[in-house]
C-alpha positions as CSV (number, residue, x, y, z in Angstrom):
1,X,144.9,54.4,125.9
2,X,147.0,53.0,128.7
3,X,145.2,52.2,132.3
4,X,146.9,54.2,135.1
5,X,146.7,51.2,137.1
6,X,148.4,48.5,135.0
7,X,149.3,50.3,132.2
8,X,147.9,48.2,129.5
9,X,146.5,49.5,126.8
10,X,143.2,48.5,127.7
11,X,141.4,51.4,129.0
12,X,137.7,52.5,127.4
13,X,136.5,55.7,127.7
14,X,132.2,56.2,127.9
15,X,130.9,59.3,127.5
16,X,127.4,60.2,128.2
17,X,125.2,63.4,128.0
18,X,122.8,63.6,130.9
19,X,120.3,66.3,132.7
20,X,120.0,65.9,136.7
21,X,118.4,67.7,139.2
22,X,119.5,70.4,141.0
23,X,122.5,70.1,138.6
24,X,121.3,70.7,134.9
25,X,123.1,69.6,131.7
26,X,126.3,67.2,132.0
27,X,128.6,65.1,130.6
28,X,129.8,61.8,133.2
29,X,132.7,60.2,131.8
30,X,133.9,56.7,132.5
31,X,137.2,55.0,132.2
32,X,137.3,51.4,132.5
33,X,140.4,48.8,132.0
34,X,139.4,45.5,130.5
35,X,142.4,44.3,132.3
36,X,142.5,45.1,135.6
37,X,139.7,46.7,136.1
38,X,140.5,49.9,137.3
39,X,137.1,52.2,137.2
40,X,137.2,56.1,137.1
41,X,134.2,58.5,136.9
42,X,134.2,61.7,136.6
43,X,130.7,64.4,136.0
44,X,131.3,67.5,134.1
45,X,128.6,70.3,134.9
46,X,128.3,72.1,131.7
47,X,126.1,74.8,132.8
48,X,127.4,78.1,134.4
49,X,124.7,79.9,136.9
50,X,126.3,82.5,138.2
51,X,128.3,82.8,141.8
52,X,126.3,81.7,144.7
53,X,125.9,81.6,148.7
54,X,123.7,79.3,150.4
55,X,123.0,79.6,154.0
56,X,121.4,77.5,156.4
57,X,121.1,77.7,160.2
58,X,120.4,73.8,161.8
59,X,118.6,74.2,164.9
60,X,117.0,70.9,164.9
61,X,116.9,67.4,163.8
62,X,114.4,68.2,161.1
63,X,117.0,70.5,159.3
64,X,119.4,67.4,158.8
65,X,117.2,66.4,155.8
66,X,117.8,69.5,154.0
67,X,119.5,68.2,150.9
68,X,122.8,69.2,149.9
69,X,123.8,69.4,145.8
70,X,127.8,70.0,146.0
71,X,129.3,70.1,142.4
72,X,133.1,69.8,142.0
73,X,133.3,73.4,141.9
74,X,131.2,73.9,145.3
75,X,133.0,74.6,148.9
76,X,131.3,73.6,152.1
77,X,131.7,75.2,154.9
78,X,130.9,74.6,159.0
79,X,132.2,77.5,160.9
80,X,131.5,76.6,164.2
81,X,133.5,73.8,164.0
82,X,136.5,75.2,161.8
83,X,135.2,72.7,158.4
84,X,136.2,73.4,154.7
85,X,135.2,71.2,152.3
86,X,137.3,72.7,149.3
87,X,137.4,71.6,145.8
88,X,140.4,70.0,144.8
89,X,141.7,68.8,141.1
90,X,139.7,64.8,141.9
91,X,137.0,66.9,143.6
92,X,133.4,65.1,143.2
93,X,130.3,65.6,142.4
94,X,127.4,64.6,145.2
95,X,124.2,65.1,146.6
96,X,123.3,64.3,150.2
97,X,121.8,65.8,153.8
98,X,123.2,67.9,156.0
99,X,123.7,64.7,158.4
100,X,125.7,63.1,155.6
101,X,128.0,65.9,155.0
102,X,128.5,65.5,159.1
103,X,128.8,61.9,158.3
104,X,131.8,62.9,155.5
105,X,133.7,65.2,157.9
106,X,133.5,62.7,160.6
107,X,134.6,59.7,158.2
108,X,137.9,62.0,158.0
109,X,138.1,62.8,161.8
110,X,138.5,59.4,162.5
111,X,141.0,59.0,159.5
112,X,143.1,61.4,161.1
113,X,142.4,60.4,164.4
114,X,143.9,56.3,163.9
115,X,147.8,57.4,163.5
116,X,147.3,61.1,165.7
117,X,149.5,61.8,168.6
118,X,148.0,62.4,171.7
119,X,146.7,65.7,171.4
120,X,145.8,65.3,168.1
121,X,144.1,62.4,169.0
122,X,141.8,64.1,172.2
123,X,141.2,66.9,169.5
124,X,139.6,64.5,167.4
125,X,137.6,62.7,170.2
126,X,136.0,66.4,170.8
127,X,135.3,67.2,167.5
128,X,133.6,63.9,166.8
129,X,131.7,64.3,169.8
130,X,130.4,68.1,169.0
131,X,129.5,66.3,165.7
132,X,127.7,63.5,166.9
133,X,125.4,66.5,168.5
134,X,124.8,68.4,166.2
135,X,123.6,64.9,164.0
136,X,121.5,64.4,167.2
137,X,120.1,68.3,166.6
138,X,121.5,69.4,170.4
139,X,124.0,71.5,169.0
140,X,122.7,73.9,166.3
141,X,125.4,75.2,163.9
142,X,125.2,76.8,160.2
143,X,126.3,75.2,157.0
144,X,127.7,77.3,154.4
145,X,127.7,76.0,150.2
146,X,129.7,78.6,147.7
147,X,129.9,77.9,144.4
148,X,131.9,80.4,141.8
149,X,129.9,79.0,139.0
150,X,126.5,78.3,141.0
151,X,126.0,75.0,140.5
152,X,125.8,73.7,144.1
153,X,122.8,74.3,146.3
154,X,121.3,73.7,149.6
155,X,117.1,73.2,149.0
156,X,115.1,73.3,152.1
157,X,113.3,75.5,154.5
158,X,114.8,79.0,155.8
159,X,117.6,78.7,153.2
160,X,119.2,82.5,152.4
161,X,120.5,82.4,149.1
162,X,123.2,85.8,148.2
163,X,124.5,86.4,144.5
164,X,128.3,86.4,145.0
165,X,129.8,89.7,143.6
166,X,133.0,88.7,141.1
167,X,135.5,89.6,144.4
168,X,133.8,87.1,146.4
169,X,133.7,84.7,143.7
170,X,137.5,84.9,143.3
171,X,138.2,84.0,146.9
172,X,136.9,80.5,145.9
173,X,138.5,77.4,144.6
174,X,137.3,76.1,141.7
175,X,139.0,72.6,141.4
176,X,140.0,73.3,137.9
177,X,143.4,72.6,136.6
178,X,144.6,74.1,133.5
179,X,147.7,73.5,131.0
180,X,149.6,76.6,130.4
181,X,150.7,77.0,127.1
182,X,151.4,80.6,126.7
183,X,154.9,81.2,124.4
184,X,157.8,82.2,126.8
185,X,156.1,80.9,130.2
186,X,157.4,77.7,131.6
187,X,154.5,75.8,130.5
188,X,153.0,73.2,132.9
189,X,149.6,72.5,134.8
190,X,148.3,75.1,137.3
191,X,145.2,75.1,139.8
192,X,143.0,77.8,139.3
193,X,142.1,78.6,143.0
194,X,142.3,82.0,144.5
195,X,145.8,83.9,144.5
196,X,146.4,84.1,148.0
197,X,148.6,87.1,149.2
């Protein structure tokens, strides 16, 4: 198979069956170029458990260290602060804290922030400072994960868990991409996200 990156045929493809916690059966495939050495990973949940809501109100430092289980298929969301962390067709996999999802959203603040225009740019200095608060546990805020297939979690204390109804679960992305290859339609990939109106 040729590498994306070089495009020698070079490319080796592992496949390997695992179980995790919090996550259940999976498959991680690796590509690797014995060329150039372009690596790609990728972690296929292979278990579905149903539409779910996790809730969690952080009023203090000590909720920080609730852990966070995001699969590819999960959404994360911070209201107070406008944050959607929405699965996308190279969407990953991870497991983390609450402060290092703040940590990820701040990362992409400051991307944003480097070539912003002025206002853009104050925007961003308020934003990172309400999240540097809320890190510090001054600022209290909730953290919402969704998952259509319920393989993302948030385990901790005073976490409310709701079983999304098949409407709900709709609304969601799901970071899937599919090939169309019904006879008469045009054919090509499409992402299988909500149909917005």
């Amino acid at each position: 198979m040729p590498c994306i990156a070089c495009g020698e045929r070079k490319m080796i493809n592992t496949l390997t069956s695992l179980t995790l916690p919090y996550i259940g059966r999976a498959m991680q495939t690796t590509y690797v170029c014995g060329s150039c050495g372009f690596k790609h990973s990728d972690l296929i949940i292979l278990e579905n458990k149903g539409p779910t809501r996790f809730e969690l109100s952080v009023e203090s430092a000590r909720a920080l260290d609730s852990k966070i289980v995001r699969s590819n298929s999960g959404t994360i969301r911070i209201p107070e602060i406008g944050t959607n962390i929405e699965p996308g067709t190279a969407s990953e996999c991870f497991i983390t804290n609450v402060e290092g999802v703040l940590n990820r959203i701040s990362d992409v603040v400051s991307l944003v922030k480097m070539d912003a225009e002025q206002d853009v740019y104050e925007r961003c200095e308020r934003l990172l400072e309400r999240i540097d608060r809320m890190k510090e546990g001054n600022e209290p805020f909730h953290l919402v994960v969704e998952d259509p297939y319920g393989n993302s979690a948030i385990i901790g204390k005073d976490v409310s868990v709701t079983e999304l109804d098949e409407n709900q679960a709709r609304l969601l992305q799901t970071g899937e991409t599919t090939f169309n290859i019904s006879s008469g339609g045009p054919g090509g990939f499409m992402n299988t996200g909500p149909k917005r109106q």
